[in-house]
C-alpha positions as CSV (number, residue, x, y, z in Angstrom):
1,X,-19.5,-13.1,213.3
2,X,-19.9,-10.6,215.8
3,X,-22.1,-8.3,213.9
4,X,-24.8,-10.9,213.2
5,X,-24.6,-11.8,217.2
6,X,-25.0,-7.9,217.9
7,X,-28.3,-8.1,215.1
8,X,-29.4,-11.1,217.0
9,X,-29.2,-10.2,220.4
10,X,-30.5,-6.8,219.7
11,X,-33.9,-7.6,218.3
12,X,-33.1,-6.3,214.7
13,X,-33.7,-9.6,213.3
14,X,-37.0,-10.8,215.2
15,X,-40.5,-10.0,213.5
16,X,-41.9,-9.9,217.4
17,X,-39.5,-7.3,218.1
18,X,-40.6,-4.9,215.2
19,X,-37.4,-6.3,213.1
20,X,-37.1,-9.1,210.4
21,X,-35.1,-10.4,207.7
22,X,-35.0,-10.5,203.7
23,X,-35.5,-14.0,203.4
24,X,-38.8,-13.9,205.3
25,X,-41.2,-11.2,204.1
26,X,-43.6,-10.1,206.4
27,X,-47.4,-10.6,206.0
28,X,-48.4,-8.0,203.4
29,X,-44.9,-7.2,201.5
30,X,-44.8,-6.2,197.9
31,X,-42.7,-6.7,195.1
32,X,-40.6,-3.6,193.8
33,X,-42.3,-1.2,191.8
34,X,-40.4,-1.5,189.1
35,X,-41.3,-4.6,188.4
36,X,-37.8,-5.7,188.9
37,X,-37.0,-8.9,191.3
38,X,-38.7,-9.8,194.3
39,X,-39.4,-8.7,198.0
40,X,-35.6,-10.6,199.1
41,X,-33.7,-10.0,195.7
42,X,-34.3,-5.8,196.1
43,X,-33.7,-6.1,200.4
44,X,-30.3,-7.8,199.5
45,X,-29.5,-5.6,197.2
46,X,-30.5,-2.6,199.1
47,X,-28.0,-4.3,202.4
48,X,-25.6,-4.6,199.9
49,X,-25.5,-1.3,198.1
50,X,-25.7,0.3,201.6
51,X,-23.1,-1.5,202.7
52,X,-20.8,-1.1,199.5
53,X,-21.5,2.7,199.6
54,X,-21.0,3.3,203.5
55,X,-23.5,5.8,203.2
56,X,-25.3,5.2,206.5
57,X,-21.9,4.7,208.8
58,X,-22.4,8.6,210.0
59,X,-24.7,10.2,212.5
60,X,-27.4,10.7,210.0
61,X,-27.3,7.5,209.1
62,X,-29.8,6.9,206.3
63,X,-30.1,10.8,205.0
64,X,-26.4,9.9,203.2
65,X,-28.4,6.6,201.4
66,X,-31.4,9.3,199.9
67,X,-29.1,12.2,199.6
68,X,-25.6,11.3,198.6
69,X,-22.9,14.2,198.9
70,X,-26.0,17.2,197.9
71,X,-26.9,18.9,201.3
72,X,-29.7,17.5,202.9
73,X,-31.3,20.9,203.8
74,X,-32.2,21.2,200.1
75,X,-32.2,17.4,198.7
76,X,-34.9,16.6,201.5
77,X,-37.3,19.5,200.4
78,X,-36.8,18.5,196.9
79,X,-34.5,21.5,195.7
80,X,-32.0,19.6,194.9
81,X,-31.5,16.7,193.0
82,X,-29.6,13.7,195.5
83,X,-26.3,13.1,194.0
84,X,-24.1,9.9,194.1
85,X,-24.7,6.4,193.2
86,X,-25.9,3.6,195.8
87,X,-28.4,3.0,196.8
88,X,-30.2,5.6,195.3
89,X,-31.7,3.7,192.1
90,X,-32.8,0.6,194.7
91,X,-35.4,3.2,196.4
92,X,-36.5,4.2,193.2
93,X,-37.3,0.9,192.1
94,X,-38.7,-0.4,195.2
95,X,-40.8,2.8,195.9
96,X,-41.8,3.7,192.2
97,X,-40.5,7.6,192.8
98,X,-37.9,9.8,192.4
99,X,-39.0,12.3,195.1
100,X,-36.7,13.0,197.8
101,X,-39.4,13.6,200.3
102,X,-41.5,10.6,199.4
103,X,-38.8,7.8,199.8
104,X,-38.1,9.8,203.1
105,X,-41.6,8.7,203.8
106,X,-41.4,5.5,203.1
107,X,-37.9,4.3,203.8
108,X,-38.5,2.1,206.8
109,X,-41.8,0.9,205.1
110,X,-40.7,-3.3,205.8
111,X,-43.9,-4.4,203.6
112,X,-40.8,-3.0,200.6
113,X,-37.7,-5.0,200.5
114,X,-35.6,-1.9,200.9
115,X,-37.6,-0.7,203.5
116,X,-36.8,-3.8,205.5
117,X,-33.1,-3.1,204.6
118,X,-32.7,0.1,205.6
119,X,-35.1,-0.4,209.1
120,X,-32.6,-3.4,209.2
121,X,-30.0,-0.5,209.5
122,X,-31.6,1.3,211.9
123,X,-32.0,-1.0,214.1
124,X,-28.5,-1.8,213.7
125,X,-27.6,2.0,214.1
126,X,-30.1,2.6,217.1
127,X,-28.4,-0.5,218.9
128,X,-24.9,0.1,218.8
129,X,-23.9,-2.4,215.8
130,X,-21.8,0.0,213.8
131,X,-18.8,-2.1,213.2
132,X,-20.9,-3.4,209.6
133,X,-21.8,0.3,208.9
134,X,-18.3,1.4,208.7
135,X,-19.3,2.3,212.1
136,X,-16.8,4.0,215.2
137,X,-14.9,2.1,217.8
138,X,-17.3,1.4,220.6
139,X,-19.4,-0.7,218.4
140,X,-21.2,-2.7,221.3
141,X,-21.0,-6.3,220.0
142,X,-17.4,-5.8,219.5
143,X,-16.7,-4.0,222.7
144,X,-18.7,-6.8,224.5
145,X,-16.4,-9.6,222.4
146,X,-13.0,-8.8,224.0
């Protein structure tokens, strides 16, 4: 698959390079605050939701996956409440708040299981491996596969 080979070669999925995966938590991780699955059950989900949603396929890439459609001017300084659906309710689970700001401040934390997703997607973002974002042409993995 040419998005995993564009993950791989990038780094995103190597502990020594600062990335990792779900199924291996690093040293330190914690289970969600809610109380509800595990380190790799709530980093799945989060990947998936994302995913599902295509909230982090524009330029802002993650501010879509707090925020939703409410304008992040105001949903990122808490004065207004994020709107739409995924993957919302996984932060709030994993990060045991409902503040904007807060899961801003935590949402590359990989010690969380949706932290590690959405650094995950970062990574993926910062390195040109949009095409599993919902990403533009010029995707670099697929560009360098033709």
């Amino acid at each position: 698959m040419v998005a995993d080979a564009c993950a791989a070669a990038s780094g995103c999925l190597d502990p020594a390079q600062l990335g990792g995966t779900c199924e291996t938590p690093p040293a330190g991780a914690v289970a969600p605050a809610s109380g509800k699955g595990d380190y790799t059950a709530m980093c799945l989900k989060t990947l998936g939701d994302i995913f599902a949603s295509g909230c982090a396929a524009g330029p802002l890439v993650l501010t879509p996956c707090v925020c939703g459609t409410t304008d992040p001017a105001t949903c990122l300084v808490g004065a207004a409440a994020p709107s739409g659906e995924l993957p919302w309710p996984d932060y709030v689970s994993d990060f045991g708040t409902a503040v904007p700001q807060t899961i801003v401040s935590m949402i590359v934390l990989q010690t969380n299981g949706s932290g590690q997703a959405n650094a995950l997607i970062q990574c993926l973002a910062i390195s040109g491996c949009t095409a599993c974002l919902g990403g533009v042409a010029g995707d670099a993995a697929a560009e360098a596969s033709r």
